[in-house]
C-alpha positions in Angstrom: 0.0 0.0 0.0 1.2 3.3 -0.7 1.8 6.3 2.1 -0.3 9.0 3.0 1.2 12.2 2.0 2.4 14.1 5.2 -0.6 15.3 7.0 0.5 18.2 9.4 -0.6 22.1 10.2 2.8 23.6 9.3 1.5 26.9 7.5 3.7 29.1 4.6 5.0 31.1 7.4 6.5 28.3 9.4 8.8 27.2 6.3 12.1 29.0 6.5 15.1 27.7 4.2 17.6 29.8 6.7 16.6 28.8 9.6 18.3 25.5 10.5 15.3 25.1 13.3 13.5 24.0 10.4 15.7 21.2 9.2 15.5 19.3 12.7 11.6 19.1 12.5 10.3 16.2 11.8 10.4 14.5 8.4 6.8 14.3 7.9 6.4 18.3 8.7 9.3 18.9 6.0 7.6 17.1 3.4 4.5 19.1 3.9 6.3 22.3 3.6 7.6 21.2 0.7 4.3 20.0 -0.9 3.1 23.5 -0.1 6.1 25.4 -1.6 5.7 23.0 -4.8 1.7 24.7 -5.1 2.6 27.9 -4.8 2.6 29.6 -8.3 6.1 31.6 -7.2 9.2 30.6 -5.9 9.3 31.6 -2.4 12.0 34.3 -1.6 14.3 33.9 1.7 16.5 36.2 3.7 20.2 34.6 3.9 21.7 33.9 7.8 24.6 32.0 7.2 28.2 34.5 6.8 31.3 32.5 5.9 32.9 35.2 6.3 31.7 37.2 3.1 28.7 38.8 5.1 25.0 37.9 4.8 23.8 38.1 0.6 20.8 39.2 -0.5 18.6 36.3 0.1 17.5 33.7 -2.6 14.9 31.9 -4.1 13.8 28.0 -3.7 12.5 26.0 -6.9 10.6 23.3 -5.5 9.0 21.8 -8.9 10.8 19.1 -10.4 10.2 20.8 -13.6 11.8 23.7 -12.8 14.8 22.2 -11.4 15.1 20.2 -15.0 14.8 23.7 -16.7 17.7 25.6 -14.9 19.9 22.9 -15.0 20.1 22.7 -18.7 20.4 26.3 -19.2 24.3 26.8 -17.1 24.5 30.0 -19.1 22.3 31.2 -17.4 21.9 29.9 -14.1 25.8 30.4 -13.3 27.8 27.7 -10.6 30.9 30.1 -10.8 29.5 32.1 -7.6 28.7 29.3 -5.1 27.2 26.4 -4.9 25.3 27.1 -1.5 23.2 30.2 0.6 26.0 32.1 1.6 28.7 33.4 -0.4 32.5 32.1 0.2 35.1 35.3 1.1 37.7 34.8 -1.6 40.4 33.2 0.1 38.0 29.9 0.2 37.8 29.9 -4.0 41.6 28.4 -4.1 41.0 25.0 -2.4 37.2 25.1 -3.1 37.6 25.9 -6.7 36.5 22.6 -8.1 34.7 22.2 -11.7 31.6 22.0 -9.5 31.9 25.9 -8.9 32.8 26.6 -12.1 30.6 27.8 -15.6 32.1 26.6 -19.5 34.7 27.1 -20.8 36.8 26.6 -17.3 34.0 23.7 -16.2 34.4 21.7 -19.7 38.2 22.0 -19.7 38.5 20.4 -16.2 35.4 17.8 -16.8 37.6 16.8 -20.0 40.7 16.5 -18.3 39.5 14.5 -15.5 37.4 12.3 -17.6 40.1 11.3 -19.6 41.8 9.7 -16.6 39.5 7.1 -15.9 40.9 4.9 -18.7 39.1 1.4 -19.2 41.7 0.2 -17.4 41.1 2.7 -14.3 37.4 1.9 -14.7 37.5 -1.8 -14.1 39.8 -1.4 -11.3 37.0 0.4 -9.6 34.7 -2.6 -10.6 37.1 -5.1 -8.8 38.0 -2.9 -5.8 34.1 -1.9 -5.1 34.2 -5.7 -4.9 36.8 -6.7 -2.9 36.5 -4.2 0.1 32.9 -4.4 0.5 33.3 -8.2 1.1 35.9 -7.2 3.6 33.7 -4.5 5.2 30.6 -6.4 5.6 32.8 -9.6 6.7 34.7 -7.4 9.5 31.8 -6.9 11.3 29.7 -10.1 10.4 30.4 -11.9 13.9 28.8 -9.0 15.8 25.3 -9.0 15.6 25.1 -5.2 15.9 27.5 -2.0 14.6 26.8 1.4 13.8 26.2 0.7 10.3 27.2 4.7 9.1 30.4 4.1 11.0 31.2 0.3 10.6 29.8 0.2 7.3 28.2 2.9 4.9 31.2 5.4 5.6 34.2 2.9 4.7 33.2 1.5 1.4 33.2 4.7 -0.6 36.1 6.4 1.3 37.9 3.3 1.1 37.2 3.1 -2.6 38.1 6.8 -3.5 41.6 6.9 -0.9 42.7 3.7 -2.6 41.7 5.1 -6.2 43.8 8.4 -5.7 46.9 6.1 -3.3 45.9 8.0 -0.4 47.7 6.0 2.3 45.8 3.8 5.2 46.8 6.1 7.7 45.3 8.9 5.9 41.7 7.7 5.8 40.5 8.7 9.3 41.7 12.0 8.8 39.8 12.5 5.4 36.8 11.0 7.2 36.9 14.0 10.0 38.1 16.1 7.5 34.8 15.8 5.4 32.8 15.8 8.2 33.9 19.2 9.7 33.3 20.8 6.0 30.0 19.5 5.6 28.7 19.4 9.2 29.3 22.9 10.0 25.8 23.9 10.7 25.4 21.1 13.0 26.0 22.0 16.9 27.6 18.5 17.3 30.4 20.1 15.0 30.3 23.2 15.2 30.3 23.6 19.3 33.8 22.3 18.5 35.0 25.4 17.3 34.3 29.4 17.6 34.8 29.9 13.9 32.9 27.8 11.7 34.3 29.6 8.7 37.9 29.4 9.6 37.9 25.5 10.4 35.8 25.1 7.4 38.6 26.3 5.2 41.1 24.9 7.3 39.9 21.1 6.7 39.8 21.6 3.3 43.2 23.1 3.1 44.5 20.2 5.1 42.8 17.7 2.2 44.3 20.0 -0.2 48.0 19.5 1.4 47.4 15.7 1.5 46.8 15.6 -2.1 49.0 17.9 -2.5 52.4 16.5 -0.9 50.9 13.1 -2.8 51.2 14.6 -5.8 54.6 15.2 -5.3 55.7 11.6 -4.6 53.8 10.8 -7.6 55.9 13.0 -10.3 59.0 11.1 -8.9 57.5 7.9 -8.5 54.7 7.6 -10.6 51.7 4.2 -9.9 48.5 3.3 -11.1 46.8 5.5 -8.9 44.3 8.1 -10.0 46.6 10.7 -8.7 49.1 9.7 -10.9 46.8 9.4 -13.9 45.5 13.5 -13.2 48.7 14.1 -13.3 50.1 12.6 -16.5 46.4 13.8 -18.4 47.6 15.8 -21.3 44.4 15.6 -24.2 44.9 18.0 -26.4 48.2 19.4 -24.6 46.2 20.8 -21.4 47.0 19.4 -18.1 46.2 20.1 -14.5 47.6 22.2 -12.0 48.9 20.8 -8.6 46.3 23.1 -7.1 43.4 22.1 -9.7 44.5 18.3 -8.6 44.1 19.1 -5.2 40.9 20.7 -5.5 39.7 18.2 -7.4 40.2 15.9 -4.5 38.9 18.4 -1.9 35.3 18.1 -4.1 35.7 13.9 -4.5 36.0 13.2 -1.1 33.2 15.7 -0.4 30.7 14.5 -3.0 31.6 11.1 -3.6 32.4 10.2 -0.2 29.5 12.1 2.1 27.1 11.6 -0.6 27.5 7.9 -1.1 27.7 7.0 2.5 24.2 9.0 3.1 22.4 7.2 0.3 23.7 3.5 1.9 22.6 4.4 5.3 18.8 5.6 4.1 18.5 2.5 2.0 19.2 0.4 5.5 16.0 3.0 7.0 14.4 2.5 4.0 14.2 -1.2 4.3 13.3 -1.2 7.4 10.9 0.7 7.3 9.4 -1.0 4.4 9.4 -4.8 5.3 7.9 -6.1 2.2 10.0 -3.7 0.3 13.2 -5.3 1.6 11.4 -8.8 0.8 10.9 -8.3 -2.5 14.3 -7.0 -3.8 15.3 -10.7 -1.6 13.4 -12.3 -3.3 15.5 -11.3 -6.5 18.4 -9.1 -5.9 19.9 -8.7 -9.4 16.3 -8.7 -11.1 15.4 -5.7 -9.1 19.2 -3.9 -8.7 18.7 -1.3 -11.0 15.8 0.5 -9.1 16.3 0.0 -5.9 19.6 2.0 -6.2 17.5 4.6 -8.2 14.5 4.5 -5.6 17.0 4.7 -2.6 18.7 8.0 -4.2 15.2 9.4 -5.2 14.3 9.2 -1.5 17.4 9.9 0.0 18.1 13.0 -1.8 21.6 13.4 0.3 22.5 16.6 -1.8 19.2 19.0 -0.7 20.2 21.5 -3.3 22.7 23.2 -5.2 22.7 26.5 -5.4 23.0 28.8 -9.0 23.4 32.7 -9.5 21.3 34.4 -12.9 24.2 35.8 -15.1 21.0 37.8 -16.8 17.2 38.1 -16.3 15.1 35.6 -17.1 11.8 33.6 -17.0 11.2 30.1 -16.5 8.6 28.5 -18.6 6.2 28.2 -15.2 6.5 32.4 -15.6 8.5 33.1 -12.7 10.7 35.8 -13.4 14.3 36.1 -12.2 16.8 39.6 -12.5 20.5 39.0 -13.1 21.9 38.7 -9.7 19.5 36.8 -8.1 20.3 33.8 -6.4 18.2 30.8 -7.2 18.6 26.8 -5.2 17.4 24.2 -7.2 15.9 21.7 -4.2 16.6 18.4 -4.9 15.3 17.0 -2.3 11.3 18.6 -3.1 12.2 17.7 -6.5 12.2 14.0 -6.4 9.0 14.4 -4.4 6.6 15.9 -7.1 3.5 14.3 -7.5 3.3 16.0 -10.7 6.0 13.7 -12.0 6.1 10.7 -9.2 3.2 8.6 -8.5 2.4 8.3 -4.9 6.1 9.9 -4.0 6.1 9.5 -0.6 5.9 5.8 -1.4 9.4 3.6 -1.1 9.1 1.0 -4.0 11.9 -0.5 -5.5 10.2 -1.2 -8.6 9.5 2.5 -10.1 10.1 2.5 -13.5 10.5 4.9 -14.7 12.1 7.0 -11.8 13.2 10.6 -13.3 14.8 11.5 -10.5 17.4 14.3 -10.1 19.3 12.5 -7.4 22.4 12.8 -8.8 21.6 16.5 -10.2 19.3 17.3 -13.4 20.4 16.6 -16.7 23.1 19.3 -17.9 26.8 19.9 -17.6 27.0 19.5 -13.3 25.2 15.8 -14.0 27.4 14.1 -11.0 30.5 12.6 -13.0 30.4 9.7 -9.8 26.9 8.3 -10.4 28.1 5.0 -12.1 30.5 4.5 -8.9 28.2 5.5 -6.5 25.4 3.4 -8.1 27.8 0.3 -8.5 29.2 0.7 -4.4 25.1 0.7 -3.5 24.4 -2.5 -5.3 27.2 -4.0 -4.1 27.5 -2.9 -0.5 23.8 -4.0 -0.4 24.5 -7.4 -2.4 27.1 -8.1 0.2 24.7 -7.1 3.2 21.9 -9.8 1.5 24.4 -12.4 1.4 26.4 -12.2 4.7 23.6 -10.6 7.3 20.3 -11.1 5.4 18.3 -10.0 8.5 20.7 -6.6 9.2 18.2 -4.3 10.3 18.0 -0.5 11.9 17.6 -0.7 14.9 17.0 2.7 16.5 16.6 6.2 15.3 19.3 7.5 13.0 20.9 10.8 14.4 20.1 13.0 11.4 22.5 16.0 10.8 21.1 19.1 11.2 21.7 20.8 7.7 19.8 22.1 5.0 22.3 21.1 2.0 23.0 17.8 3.0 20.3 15.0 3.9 23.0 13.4 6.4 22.7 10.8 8.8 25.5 10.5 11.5 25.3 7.2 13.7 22.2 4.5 12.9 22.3 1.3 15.3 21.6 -1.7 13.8 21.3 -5.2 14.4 21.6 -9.1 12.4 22.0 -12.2 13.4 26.2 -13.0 13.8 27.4 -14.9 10.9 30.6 -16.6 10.8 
């Protein structure tokens, strides 16, 4: 049977994109606020809070409609990435180790997306095919004789950082700093990370600097002693006679760990709350796991939405086919998350099925030139991780609450308990 859509009171007035208040309420409450925002014939308009140390901007819009988050995203030209990707606006000395291709408009965006793509030879690609493999039979098997883990911790978190450390030849010893290092970036609005410092923005830029030096100083080994590793391949990329810059490497890296690492981790621990949740859901992809692969990944994204939205900046005025009109200047975020909710697009959304075919969902980001360049890995370290979980501890369950972080651009989940029965 499908869900009820959220049923709650929460009025236009209660619904306020700045105030992080907002994203601790209670999942059932968001969703209504977004259903409400996606039947409104505007985009609602929001006053900025966050300062990163540029000051407080101007304020924003929020498309909720899937339809209008599919239009912006295949007009780049106009909706601009080269100003930020989120609310508030970076100060300037953040754009050296956060200038990643994400952040970035044609021609600089195609230049870099060339380079880099270029890298992942056949060769590089099957290597992530085998090592996806390999370490999430190790990670599931590690803690198989347990009967309970924190499965973000013991088990969502170290397959893809595994996979993307061993990729670039990031050493062992390495990986737990990357792991706090992405953290402190992305869980800066959260009081569990923030009350650790008194400057969100300096330790922000400070953690990614410190990625930035690991790559960095890696780099450097690699020139001399060049491997198979991904680091060695960025650096020896030459198409057309361009090549990358130590410091386009490194930032690179900064945005890999970030988006392929946070994001993937996010969407394995929803699927395990997903499938909880939805007994008979879990049962049936059982009941054939390869015959029903394909769109349970897609379904678990669509749900999970772990990027809320990214954020765009109008290089001219403009309006969007819904007749919502924009000035040059204005800063627009195209919400994900309400996206892959639309029941203009998505029968019964609120519905977990693993069978939705088709399932247009803007997960990874809507068609266009920022269309994440990790969606194959991420879909093939879901499948597996999840294969592996089937095989080893079919009963692996959640089994309390997940401790959600508090954030409005990424749908995070910190620690989830859960339990199986211990396999040897």
């Amino acid at each position: 049977m499908g869900q009820e859509p959220p049923r709650t009171t929460i009025g236009f007035d209660d619904i306020d994109f700045s105030d992080l208040d907002f994203w601790a309420r209670p999942l059932d409450e968001r969703e209504a606020a977004f259903e409400l925002l996606r039947g409104r014939p505007e985009a609602p308009f929001y006053a900025e809070a966050e300062d990163f140390g540029a000051g407080v901007g101007p304020g924003y819009y929020v498309l909720a409609r899937h339809a209008d988050v599919l239009e912006a995203s295949r007009l780049p030209a106009v909706f601009s990435s080269a100003s930020g990707i989120r609310i508030g606006d970076p100060p300037p000395a953040d754009f050296e180790i956060f200038d990643s291709m994400i952040e970035m408009d044609d021609p600089r965006h195609a230049r870099l997306r060339r380079i880099v793509s270029r890298a992942f030879t056949p060769r590089m690609i099957q290597r992530f095919a085998d090592d996806v493999e390999r370490t999430a039979a190790q990670i599931v098997a590690d803690v198989a004789g347990r009967g309970s883990c924190d499965f973000v911790k013991d088990i969502a978190a170290r397959l893809p950082l595994r996979i993307i450390c061993d990729l670039m030849g990031i050493d062992e010893k390495d990986h737990e700093f990357v792991f706090e290092r992405t953290n402190v970036i992305l869980g800066a609005d959260d009081p569990e990370y923030a009350a650790q410092t008194d400057d969100l923005a300096a330790t922000m830029l400070e953690s990614a600097a410190g990625l930035g030096d690991l790559l960095d100083d890696l780099a450097r080994v690699r020139a001399e002693r060049p491997t198979d590793d991904l680091t060695t391949a960025l650096i020896n990329a030459n198409p057309d006679g361009e090549r990358l810059t130590r410091q386009e490497i490194a930032a690179f890296f900064v945005l890999l760990v970030i988006a392929g690492n946070e994001t993937t981790r996010n969407a394995i621990s929803h699927g395990l709350v997903l499938l909880t949740e939805n007994p008979e859901q879990r049962d049936r992809w059982a009941s054939d796991f390869d015959g029903y692969a394909r769109t349970a990944v897609e379904e678990i994204v669509r749900v999970a939405s772990p990027v809320v939205y990214m954020r765009r900046t109008l290089t001219r005025d403009h309006e969007l086919a819904s007749g919502q009109r924009f000035a040059a200047g204005d800063k627009v975020l195209l919400c994900y998350w309400s996206a892959n909710r639309d029941e203009s697009v998505f029968d019964d959304p609120y519905r977990f099925d693993i069978a939705r075919d088709p399932n247009p969902h803007v997960g990874f980001g809507a068609a266009g030139p920022h269309f994440c360049l990790g969606a194959h890995l991420a879909r093939r370290e879901i499948t597996v991780v999840f294969r592996e979980l089937f095989r080893r501890v079919p009963d692996i369950r959640a089994s309390g609450e997940p401790a959600r972080l508090r954030s409005s651009f990424i749908n995070g989940i910190k620690r989830l308990p859960c339990e199986f029965t211990p396999t040897g």
